[in-house]
C-alpha positions in Angstrom: -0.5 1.3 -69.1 -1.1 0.1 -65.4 1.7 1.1 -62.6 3.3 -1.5 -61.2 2.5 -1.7 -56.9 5.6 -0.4 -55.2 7.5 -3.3 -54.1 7.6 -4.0 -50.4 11.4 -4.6 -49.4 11.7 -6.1 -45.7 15.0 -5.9 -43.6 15.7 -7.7 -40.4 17.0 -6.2 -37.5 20.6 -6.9 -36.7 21.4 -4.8 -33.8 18.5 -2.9 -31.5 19.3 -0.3 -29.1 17.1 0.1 -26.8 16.8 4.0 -25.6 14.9 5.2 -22.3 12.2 5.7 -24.7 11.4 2.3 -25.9 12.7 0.4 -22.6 10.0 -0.9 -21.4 9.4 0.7 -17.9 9.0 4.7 -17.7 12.0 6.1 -16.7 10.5 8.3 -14.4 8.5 5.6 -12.5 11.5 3.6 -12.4 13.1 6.2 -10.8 10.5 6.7 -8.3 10.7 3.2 -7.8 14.0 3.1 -7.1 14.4 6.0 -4.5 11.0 4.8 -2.7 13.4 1.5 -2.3 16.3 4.0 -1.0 14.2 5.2 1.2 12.6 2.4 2.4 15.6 0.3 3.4 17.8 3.7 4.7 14.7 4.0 7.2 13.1 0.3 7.5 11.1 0.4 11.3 8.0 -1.0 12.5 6.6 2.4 11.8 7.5 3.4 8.5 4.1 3.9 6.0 3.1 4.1 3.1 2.4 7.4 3.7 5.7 8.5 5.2 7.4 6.7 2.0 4.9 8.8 -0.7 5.6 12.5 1.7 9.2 11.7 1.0 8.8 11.5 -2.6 6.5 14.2 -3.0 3.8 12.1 -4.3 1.0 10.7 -3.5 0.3 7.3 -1.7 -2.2 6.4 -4.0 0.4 7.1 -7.1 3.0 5.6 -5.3 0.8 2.5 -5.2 -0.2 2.1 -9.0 3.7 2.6 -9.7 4.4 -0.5 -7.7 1.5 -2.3 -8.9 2.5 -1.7 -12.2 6.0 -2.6 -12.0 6.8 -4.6 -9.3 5.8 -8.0 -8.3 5.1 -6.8 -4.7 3.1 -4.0 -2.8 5.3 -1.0 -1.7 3.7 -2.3 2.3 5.2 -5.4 1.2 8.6 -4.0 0.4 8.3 -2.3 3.9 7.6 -5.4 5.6 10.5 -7.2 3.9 12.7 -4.5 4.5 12.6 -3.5 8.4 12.7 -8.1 8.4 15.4 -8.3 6.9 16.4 -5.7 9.1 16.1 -7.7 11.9 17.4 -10.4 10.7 20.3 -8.6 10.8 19.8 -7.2 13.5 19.8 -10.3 15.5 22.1 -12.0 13.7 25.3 -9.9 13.5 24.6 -8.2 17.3 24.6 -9.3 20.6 21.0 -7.7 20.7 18.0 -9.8 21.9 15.0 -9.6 20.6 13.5 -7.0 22.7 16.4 -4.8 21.8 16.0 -5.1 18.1 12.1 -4.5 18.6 12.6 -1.0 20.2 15.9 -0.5 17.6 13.2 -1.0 14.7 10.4 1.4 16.5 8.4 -1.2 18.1 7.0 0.0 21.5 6.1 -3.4 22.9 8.3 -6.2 22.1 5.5 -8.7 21.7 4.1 -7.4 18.5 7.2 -7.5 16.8 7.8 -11.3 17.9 4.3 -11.9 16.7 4.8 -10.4 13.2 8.3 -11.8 13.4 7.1 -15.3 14.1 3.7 -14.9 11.6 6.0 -13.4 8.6 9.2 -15.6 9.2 8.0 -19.0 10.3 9.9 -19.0 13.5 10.8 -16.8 16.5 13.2 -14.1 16.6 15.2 -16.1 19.7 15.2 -19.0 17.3 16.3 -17.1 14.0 19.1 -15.4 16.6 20.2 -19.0 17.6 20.1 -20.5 14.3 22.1 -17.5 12.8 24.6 -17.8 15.7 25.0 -21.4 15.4 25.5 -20.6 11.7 28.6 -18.7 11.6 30.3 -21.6 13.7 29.3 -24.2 11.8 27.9 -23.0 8.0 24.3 -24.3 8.6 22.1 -23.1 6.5 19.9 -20.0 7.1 16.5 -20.5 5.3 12.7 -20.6 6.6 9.7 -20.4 4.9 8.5 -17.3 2.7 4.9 -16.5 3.6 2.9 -16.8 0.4 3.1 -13.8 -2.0 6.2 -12.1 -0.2 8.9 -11.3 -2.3 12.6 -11.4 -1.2 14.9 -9.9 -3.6 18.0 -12.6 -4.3 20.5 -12.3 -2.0 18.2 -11.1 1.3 16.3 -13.7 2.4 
């Protein structure tokens, strides 16, 4: 008179939805995420911090910091730097600004320390990225330069 084991019946998934629940980012931090980015590249200047990005949010820097760490492949200074360059880029590309006017456009007070983070995080000057980028739109030549190591330029922006 032994009971027989209940017999283990095993179904495969056909179709999963995936619900804000099981995604695998936090909706919340990917919402902060997302409007620390808004805010970032709405207000992308030499002076922008951490700081000012985390007061805006109404978090704090140090949260604001793990959320990127955790789901990003960059620091949230990185996405700073990358935005108010790319900035500039424009900046100097689509205007008949020169370098020294972009560098007080973007917050710098003296014009030399953005051509030297310019130059360090670009590869090249900001005279030379305005010339190439000019030269560009009248003959299609091509617009890259090197990425400094661990900087990460979202596809279409660098």
């Amino acid at each position: 008179n032994r009971k027989a084991s209940p017999k283990l019946i095993r179904i495969p998934a056909v179709d999963v939805i995936v619900r804000e629940t099981s995604a695998p980012i936090a909706p919340a931090a990917t919402y902060l995420i997302q409007r620390a980015l808004a805010f970032i590249d709405k207000n992308a200047s030499g002076h922008l911090r951490v700081e000012d990005v985390a007061k805006h949010l109404g978090v704090s820097r140090r949260l604001l910091e793990y959320r990127f760490a955790e789901y990003e492949s960059r620091t949230i200074a990185s996405a700073i730097r990358t935005a108010w360059l790319n900035r500039a880029k424009k900046l100097l590309s689509q205007t008949t600004a020169n370098s020294t006017v972009v560098a007080h456009q973007l917050g710098f007070a003296n014009p030399k320390s953005f051509h030297a983070i310019f130059t360090r995080e670009i590869g090249t000057t900001p005279g030379a990225w305005k010339r190439r980028a000019t030269k560009s739109k009248n003959t299609s030549a091509d617009l890259t330069f090197r990425v400094p190591k661990g900087q990460y330029i979202p596809k279409g922006q660098g």
